[in-house]
N, C-alpha and C positions, 0 to 999 in steps of 0.2 A: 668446258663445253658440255661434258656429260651434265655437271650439272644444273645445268640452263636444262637441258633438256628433262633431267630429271622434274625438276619445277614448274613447266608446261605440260610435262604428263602425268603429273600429280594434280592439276590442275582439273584436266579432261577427266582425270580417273574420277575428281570427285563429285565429277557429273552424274559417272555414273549410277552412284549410291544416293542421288538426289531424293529426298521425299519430302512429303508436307510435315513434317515433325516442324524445322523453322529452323535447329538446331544451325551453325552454324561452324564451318572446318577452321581450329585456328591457324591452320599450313596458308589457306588460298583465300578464305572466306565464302568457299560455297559453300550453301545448303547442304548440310548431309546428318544423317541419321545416328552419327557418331561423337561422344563427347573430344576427342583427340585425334591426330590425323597419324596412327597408328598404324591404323586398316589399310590407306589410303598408303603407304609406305611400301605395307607387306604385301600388296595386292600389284603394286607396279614394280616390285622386285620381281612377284613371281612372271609377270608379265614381258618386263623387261629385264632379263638375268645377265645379258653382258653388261648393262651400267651400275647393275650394283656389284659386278668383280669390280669395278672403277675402286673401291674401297679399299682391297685387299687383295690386289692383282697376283699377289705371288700364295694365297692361299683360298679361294675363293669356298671351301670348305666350309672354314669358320662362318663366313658368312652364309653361307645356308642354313647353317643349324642356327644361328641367332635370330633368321626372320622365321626359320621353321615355327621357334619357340613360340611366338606370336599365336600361332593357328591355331589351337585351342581356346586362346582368349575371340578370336576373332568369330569361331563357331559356336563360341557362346554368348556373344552378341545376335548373332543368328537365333540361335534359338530361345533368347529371352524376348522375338518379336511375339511369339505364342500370343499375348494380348491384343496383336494388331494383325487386322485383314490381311488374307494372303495376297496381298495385290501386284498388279507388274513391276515395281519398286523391287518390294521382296524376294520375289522371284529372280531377277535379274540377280540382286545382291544374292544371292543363294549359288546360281550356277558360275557366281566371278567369285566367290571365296571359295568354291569348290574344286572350280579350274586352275585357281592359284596354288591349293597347297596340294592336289595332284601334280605337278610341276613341281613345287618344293620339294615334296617328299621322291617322285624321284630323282632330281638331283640328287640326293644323297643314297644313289644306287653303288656309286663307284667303289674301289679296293681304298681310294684315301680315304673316303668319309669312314672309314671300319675305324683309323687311327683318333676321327675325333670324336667318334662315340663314345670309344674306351678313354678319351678323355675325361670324357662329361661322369664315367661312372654313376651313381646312383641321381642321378640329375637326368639321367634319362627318362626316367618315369613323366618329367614336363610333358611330352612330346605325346602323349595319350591326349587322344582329341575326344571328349565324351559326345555320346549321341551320334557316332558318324561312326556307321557300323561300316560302310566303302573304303573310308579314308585310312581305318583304322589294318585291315584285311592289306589295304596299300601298302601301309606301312610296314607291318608284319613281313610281307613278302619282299620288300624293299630291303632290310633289314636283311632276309635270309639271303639274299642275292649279292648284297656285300660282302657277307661272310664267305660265302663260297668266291667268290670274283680276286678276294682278299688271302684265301688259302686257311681260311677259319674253320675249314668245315668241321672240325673233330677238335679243336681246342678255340673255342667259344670265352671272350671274357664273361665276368660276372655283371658287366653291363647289360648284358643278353638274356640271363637270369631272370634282374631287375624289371626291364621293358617287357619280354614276353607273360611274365608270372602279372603283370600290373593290366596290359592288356586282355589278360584272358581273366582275371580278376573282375574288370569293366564291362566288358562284352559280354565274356561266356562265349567264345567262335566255337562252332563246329566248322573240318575241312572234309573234303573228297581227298577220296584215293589218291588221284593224281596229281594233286596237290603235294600230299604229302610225301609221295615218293621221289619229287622234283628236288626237297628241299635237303637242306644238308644233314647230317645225321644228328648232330651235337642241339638242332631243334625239332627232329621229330616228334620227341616226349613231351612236346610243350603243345603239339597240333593232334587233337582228339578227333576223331575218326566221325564226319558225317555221313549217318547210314537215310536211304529213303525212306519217305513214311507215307505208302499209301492212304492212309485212314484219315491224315491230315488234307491229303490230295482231294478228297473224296467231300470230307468238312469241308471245304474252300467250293469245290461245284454246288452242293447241295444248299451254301449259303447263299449262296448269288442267285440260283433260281428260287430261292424265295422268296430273298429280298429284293430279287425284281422290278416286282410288281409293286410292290411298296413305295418304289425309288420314285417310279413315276406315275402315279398318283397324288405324288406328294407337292408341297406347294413351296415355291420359293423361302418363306419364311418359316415353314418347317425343317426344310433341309440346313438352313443356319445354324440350328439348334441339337439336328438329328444326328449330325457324327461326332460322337465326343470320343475322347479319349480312352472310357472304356467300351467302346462298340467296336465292330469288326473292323474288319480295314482294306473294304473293300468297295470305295467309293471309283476309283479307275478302271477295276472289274464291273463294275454295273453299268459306266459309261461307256465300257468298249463290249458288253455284250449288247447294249442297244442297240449299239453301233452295228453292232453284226447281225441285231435282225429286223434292220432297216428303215431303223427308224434313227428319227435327229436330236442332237444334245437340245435341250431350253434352258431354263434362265434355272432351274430347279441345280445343273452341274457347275455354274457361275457360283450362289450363293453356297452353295455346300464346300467349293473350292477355296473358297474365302472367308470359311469360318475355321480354316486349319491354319495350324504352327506351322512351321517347316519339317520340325519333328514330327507331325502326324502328317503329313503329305509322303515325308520316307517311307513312315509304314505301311502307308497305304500302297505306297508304289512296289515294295518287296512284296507284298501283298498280291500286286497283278499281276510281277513276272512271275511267281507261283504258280497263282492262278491259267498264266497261259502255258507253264510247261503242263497241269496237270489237262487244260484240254488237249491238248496235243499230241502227250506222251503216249495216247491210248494206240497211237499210230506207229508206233515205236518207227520214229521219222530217223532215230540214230542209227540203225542196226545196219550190216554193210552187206548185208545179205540182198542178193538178186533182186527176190521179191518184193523185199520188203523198202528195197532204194525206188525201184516202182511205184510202190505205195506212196509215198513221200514224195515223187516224181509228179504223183495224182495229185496228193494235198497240197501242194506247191500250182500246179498250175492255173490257169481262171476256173474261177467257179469251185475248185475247192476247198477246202474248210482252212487250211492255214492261209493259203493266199489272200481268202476273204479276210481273213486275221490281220495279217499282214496292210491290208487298202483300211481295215479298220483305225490301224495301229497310227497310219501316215495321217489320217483328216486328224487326229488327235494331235498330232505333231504338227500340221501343217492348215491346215485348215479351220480348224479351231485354238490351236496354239495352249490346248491345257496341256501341252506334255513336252515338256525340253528333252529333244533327241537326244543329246549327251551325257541327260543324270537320268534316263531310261536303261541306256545302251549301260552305262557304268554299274547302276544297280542289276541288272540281267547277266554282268559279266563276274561278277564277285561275289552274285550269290553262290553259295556251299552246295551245287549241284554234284551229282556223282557223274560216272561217264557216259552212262546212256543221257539223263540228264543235260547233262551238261553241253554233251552233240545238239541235242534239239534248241538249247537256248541261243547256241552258235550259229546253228541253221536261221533263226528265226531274226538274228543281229542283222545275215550275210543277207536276207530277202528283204530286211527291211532299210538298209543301205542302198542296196546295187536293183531292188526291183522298180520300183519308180525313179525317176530322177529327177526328182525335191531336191534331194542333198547332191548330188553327182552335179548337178546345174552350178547350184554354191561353189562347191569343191573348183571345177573347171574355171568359172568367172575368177574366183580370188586369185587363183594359181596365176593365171592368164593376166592377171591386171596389174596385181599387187608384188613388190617387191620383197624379195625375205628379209631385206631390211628396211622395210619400210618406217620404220619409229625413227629414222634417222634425216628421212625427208621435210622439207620444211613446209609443204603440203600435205604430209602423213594423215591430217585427221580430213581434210577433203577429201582425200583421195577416199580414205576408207568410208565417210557420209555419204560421198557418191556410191558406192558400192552396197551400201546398205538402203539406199531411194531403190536401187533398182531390185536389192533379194531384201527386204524388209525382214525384222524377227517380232512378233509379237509376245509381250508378256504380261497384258494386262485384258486377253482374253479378247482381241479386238476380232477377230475372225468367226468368233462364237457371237459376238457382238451381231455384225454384218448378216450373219445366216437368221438370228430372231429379228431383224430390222431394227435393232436399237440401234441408239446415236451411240459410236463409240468413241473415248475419251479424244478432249482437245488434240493435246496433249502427252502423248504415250510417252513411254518410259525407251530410251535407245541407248543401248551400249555406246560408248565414244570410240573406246579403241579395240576390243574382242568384238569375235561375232562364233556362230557356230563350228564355224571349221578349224578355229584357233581353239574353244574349249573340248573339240573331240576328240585332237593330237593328245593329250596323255591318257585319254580313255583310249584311244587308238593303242595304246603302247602295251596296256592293260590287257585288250583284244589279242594282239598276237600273242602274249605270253602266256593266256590260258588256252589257245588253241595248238601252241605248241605243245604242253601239257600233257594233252589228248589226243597225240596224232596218231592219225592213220593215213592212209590214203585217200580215202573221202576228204578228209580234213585239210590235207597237202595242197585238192587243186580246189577247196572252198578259198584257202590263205593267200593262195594267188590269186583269184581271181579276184581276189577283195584288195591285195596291194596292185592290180593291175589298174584297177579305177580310182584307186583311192590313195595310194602310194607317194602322186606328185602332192600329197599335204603334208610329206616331211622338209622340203623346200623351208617351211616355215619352223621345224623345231628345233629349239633351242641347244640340244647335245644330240646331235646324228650320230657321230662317231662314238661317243660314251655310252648310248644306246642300244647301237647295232653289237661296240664291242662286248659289250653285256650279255645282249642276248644270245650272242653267237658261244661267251663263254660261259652261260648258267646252263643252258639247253644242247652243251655239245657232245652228249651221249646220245641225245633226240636225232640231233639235226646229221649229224654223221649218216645216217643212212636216208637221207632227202638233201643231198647235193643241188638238185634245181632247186628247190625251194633256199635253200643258203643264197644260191644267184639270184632269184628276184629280190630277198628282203638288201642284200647286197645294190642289186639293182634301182630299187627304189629308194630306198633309204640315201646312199650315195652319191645315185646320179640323180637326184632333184635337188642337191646342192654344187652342180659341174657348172652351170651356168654363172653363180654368182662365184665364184673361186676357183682362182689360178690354175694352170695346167699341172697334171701331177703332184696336189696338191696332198691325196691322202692313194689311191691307188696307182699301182705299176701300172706299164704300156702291156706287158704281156696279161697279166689278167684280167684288163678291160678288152683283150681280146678275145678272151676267152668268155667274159659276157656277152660278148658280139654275137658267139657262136649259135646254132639254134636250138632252141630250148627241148628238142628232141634227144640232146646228146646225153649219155650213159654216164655213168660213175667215172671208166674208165678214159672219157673221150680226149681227158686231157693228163699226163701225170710230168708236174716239175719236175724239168734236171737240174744238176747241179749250178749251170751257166746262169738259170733264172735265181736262183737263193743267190746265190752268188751279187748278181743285181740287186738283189734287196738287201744284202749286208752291206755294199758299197754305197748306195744312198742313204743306208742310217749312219755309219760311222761319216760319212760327209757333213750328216747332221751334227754330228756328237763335235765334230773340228770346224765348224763355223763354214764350212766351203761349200761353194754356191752351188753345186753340182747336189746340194741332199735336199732336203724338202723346203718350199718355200717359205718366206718369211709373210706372216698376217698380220691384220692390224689385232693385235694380240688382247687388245679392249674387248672386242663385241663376235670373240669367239670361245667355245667352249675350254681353250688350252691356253695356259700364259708364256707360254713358249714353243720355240721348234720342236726344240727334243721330247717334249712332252706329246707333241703331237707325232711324232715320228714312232717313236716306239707304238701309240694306240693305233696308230693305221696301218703300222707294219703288222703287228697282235692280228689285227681284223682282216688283215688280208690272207694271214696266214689260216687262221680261222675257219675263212670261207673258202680251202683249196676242196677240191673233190675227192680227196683223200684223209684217210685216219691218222691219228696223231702219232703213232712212232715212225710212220714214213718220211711227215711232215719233220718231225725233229730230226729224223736221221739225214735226211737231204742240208738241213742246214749246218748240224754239225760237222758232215764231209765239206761242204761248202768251205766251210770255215777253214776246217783242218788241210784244203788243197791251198787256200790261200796263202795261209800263215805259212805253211813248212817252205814257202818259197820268198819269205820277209827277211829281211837283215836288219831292219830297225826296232828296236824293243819295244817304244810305244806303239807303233801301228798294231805290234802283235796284241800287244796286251786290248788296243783300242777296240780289235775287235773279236778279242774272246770277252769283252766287258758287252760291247753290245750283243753278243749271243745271248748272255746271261742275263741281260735286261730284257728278253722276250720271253725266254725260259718262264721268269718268275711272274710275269704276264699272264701265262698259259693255264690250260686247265692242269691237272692230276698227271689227267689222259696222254699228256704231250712230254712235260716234262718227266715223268718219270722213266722215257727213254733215256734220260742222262744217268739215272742208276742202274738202269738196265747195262750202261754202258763203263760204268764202274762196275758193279759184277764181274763183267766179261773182263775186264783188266785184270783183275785180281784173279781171278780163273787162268786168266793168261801165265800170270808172274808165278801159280803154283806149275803149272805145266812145263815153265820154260825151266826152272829152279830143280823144277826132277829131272828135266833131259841134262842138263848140267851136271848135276850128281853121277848119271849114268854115264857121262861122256869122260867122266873122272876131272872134270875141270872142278877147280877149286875158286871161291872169291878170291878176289887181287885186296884186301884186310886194306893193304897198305892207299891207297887210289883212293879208298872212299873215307878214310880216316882224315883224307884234309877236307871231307864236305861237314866235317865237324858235326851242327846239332841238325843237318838236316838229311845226312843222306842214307841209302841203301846198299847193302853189298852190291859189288860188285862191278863192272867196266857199265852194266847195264841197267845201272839202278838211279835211283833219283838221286840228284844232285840240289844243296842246298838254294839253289838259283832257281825261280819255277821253272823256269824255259831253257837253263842250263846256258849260259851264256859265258863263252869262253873268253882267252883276252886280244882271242882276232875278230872280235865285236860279230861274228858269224852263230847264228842259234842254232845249238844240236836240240833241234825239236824229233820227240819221237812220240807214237800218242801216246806214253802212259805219261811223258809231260803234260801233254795238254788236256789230258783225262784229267791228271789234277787239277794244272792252272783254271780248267772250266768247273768242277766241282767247286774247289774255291771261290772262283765269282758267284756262281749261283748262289752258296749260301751266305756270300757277303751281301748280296742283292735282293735275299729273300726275305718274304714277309714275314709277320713275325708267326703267322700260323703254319707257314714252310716250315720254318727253321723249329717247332715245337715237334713237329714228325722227324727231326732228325734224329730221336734214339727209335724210333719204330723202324726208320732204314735201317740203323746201324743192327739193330736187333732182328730182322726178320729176314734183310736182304744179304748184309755183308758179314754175320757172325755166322753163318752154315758155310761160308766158304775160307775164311779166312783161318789157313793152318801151317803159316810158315812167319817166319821174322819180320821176311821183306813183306808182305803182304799186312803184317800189321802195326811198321813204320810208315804203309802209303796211307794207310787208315789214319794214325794219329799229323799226318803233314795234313791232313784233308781236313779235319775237324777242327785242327789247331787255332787257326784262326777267329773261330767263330764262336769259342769258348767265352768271349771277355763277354760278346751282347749277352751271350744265353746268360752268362750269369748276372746283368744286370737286366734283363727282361723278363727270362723265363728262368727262375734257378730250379723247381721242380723239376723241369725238361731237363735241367743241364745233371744233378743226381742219380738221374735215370740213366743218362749219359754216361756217367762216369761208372758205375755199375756191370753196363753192358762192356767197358772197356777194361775193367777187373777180369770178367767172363772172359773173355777175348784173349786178355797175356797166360790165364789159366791154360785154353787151352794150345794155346801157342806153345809152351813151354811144357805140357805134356808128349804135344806130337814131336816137336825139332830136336835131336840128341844136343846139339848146344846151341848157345846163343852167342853171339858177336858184338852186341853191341847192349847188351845187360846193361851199361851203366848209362846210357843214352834213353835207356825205357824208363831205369829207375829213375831218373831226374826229370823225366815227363811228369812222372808217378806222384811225385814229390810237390812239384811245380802245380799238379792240378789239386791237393790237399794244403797245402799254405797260402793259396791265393783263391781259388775259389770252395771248395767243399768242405774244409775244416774235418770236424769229428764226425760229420752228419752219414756219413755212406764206412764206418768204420766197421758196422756188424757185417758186410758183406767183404770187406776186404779179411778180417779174420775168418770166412767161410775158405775165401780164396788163397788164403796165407799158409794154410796147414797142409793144402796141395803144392803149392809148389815147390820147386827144389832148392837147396841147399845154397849157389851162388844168389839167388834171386830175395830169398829170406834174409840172406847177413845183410842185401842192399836196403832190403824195404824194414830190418827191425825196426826201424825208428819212426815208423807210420805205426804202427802199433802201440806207441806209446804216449799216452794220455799227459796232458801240460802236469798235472798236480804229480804225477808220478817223476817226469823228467831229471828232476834232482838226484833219484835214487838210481837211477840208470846211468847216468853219466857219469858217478861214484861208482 
């Protein structure tokens, strides 16, 4: 079925790319401008993304990055039109391979895509798209949002190297401030510092008023000839300052329009959103000062200078049709502005969206008509033809046409299946993530009121959930302190997909009630108790055990997730996310949650099921969240030295003999760990106490964790748990806790795991300085042992001979024989 359908809208697709070349698709037999129907492939991938998971339903990853791969070949076809007129053909083909691999590339925003980048290794350098300074800045930032989302931020592969060092090689990017400060730390060195350059601002006004006059004076078929490649790049600036002083395009903005590449229409267009920050910025439209939001209150309303900007900006877009609203707004949002900067180009997006209603018309009509699945209808391309009789798009200049009375063509060129409000969505996505960026409170209730109108166009995107959970976890140092704003994008993003899917499909009943609530409510207006985590542990692990009562079952085809549980855990992440609180509250409610549940369980799986699902959100979460579970280790081990000296003092002695049959696993004492995580007796009854399940939950976590988690684990062990750790018991809970997770590190990360081992030399050092004896010396030693013949060999030997001269006497006769090198062994054992 998918593929029927695929083959129909490969078909329409290669309508779209229709021109008079004669060429023709060997896929379908239309007309199109391509020797192979390559294009036609990758263009209705990116359009259609649930039919192409149909390929690869349990990894749809791989297939992202195989049709990614395409998109430099496919904007190199683009841009070797440079010989042929920029006419509505091109045009069109321009903003559909744009729109497509803006969609591509963020697809591969999520924490999986980190695993197949680091697959690809030095093959990532393909994925550099030349000549496409937007797509490339996309990617960059796509890139750094995986890695953070991934838990990359500080151990970065050498893939990252690769891609960054190749792209900035091409480009040459300059970033803003805040930019840079969003991203993760392991690529800051790679994003060089864009500073403003009045003098350039100044060059760009004094160009345009000169060349003016020049522009129109001039004659149709001088202007064909008159913008070459080494001349300015300021043919959009000369037709929107016409514009602005009141006078009309003629046929002189036609043929000058048509003697460009695509490649010089770019730069022309980076060109005028310069151009319009540096008229504007004289007004300093960003500043959040009293006065000066007045000021800007002035040039905003009729009759003042940005407004007039503004009505200029739209007859370009809409009334003469030389300016595609969505690779205006994309290039306005990704230029390297700084923060004052950057406010004004955002101010100038939000008035040229939400001040006429050109686009809000579109927006509403599509929403209202058109189903978010509409590619599945078998009236799909009527439905959408009628839609586009009644908001027509022009790309062959037809409206500029009509105002000089020329005849305009038969024949125009018409999208089949996109239209504007489908190529805005990943520019849309583009929009909120750099005004999160930059927020302030200005910016707060600009971002609402731009998802308040513009919002219901996420109905139609392809990853809501992958999306919103992103954003909520790349920006949730931001967003922690703008709780309403979490609600609307929560709002909008979510609820424009409640109509077409099931009840309870991705949010709880309580905190859709708490969107209910009025948007006047405080930080505080609402804080989870344990009863509501509670609810949301009980419908994941429902998920995790196939029972009806957890998240529903989709048609797993034509949704962003190939599964329940995949989808359970990212709407659980995303709701937890969007609470109105900070993240060790947020962990700390769950892990009580958990721990009131379990201490009243008698069945071993359930327990373990859902301290497994605890630990599957954990490693979901930001820094921010999870590193309440160390927090919460600390405090154990704080506990065990505390409880271990009232013990001393009370004259009680360990019971040797009790914890001698817990053999390689346990702790002094009636109250120590027992080799069972959860300490399971043989009346099938679990003496759960929490420094059990402080383990048992450390342990899932770093079973669960990414592999850029699990590389910060000697920086825990080293910065959180080695200042407290000064008794026995406290550093057999340490080595039950790591134990596990020794075999990945050492075939993932054996660096990390060195460092590891190190920091655990340090550790029996000082253990064995502070405790008068040890109990279980020969339980450490054979740890000791155990971690140099299977994983670290001779490599970590100079720091164990630092550590060997300190220690005492029973611990040296155990450990001689780590000391002694293979070639030597003969002589020693003689």
């Amino acid at each position: 079925h998918g593929l029927q359908r695929s083959w129909v809208l490969g078909k329409l697709l290669c309508g779209t790319m229709a021109c008079s070349v004669g060429n023709r698709c060997d896929l379908c037999d239309f007309p199109v401008n391509l020797s192979d129907g390559v294009l036609c492939f990758v263009l209705l991938s990116a359009l259609f993304v649930p039919l192409v998971v149909l390929s690869h339903p349990t990894d749809p990853g791989r297939v992202y990055l195989k049709l990614a791969k395409h998109l430099p070949a496919c904007t190199h076809v683009q841009c070797e039109t440079s010989h042929v007129c920029m006419d509505g053909v091109h045009w069109l083909f321009a903003c559909s391979v744009e729109a497509a691999a803006l969609r591509l590339i963020a697809s591969c925003g999520s924490a999986d895509m980190h695993k197949e980048f680091a697959r690809l290794g030095g093959e990532i350098r393909v994925f550099v798209i030349p000549e496409a300074e937007e797509l490339n800045r996309s990617l960059i930032l796509t890139v750094a949002r995986s890695l953070h989302v991934s838990g990359c931020d500080r151990h970065s592969g050498a893939w990252v190297d690769v891609i960054m060092k190749t792209l900035q090689n091409t480009m040459n990017f300059l970033w803003p401030s805040q930019v840079i400060q969003s991203v993760p730390k392991s690529l800051q060195d790679y994003f060089p510092l864009s500073t403003s350059a009045p003098p350039r601002q100044a060059v760009i006004i004094d160009t345009v008023d000169r060349e003016l006059p020049i522009f129109q004076a001039m004659t149709p078929d001088a202007a064909a000839t008159y913008f070459g490649p080494s001349t300015s790049h300021i043919l959009f600036c000369l037709m929107w300052k016409q514009l602005l002083d009141g006078n009309s395009l003629t046929l002189t903005s036609v043929k000058a329009l048509e003697s460009l590449s695509p490649r010089q229409l770019s730069n022309h267009l980076r060109t005028f959103c310069d151009y319009l920050i540096s008229m504007h910025g004289q007004k300093n439209l960003s500043s959040t000062s009293q006065a000066n939001r007045q000021a800007a209150h002035a040039a905003s309303s009729p009759g003042g200078l940005l407004s007039q900007g503004i009505v200029a900006i739209n007859e370009m877009v809409w009334k003469y049709g030389v300016l595609p609203l969505d690779k205006f707004i994309l290039t306005m949002v990704m230029r390297s502005y700084d923060t004052p900067q950057a406010r004004i180009s955002v101010f100038i997006v939000q008035l040229l969206l939400l001040k006429d209603n050109d686009f809000r018309q579109r927006v509403n009509a599509f929403v209202k008509e058109v189903s978010p699945h509409y590619w599945l209808a078998e009236d799909s391309y009527l439905e959408h033809h009628e839609y586009l009789k009644a908001y027509p798009e022009t790309f062959r200049y037809e409206g500029l046409m009509k105002t000089l009375g020329e005849q305009p063509p038969a024949d125009p060129p018409q999208p089949y299946l996109g239209n504007v409000c489908l190529r805005f969505l990943p520019v849309f996505d583009l929009l909120i993530h750099r005004m999160l960026e930059m927020m302030v409170v200005v910016l707060e209730k600009s971002l609402i009121t731009i998802m308040d109108h513009l919002g219901q166009l996420y109905k139609f995107h392809d990853q809501p959930v992958l999306f919103l959970y992103s954003t909520l976890h790349y920006y949730e140092s931001t967003l922690v302190y703008y709780p309403q704003l979490k609600k609307k994008l929560v709002a909008a993003v979510i609820g424009s997909q409640q109509k077409s899917r099931p009840k309870g499909w991705c949010l709880s009943a309580q905190f859709q009630t708490y969107q209910e609530q009025s948007q006047k409510a405080t930080l505080d207006c609402w804080i989870p108790d344990t009863e509501y985590y509670t609810t949301l542990l009980r419908k994941l692990v429902n998920t995790f055990s196939d029972s009806p009562d957890g998240f529903p079952n989709l048609d797993w085809r034509y949704v962003e997730f190939s599964n329940a549980t995949d989808l359970a855990v990212h709407c659980t992440c995303l709701e937890l996310l969007s609470l109105p609180c900070k993240g060790e509250r947020i962990i700390t409610g769950l892990l009580e949650a958990m721990i009131v549940n379990v201490t009243s369980m008698s069945d071993e799986a359930s327990v373990i099921t859902w301290i497994n699902a605890v630990a599957s959100l954990l490693v979901m979460m930001p820094e921010s969240h999870w590193g309440t579970l160390t927090n919460r280790i600390v405090d154990c081990l704080e506990a065990m030295a505390e409880e271990e000296a009232r013990e001393r003092s009370e004259g009680e002695a360990m019971d040797t003999g009790k914890v001698s049959g817990a053999a390689a696993g346990g702790v002094g004492g009636s109250r120590g760990i027992t080799v069972k995580l959860l300490g399971w007796e043989h009346s099938n009854k679990p003496v759960v106490t929490r420094w059990r399940i402080c383990l048992t939950m450390a342990r899932a976590f770093w079973h669960h964790s990414t592999i850029g988690q699990l590389s910060g684990l000697p920086d825990v062990v080293r910065h959180r748990m080695k200042p407290v750790v000064r008794t026995e018991r406290q550093l057999l809970f340490v080595l039950q806790m790591i134990g596990p997770s020794l075999h990945r590190m050492n075939e993932e990360r054996t660096r990390c795991l060195l460092d590891l081992v190190i920091e655990l030399y340090s550790m029996l050092k000082m253990v064995d300085n502070h405790c008068d004896h040890l109990h279980y010396v020969d339980m450490l030693c054979d740890y000791l042992y155990h971690l140099k013949y299977m994983y670290v060999g001779e490599f970590c030997k100079e720091k164990l001979e630092e550590v060997f001269d300190s220690l005492r006497l029973p611990l040296q006769v155990r450990l001689r024989f780590m000391m002694t090198t293979s070639s030597s062994s003969g002589q020693n054992s003689s």
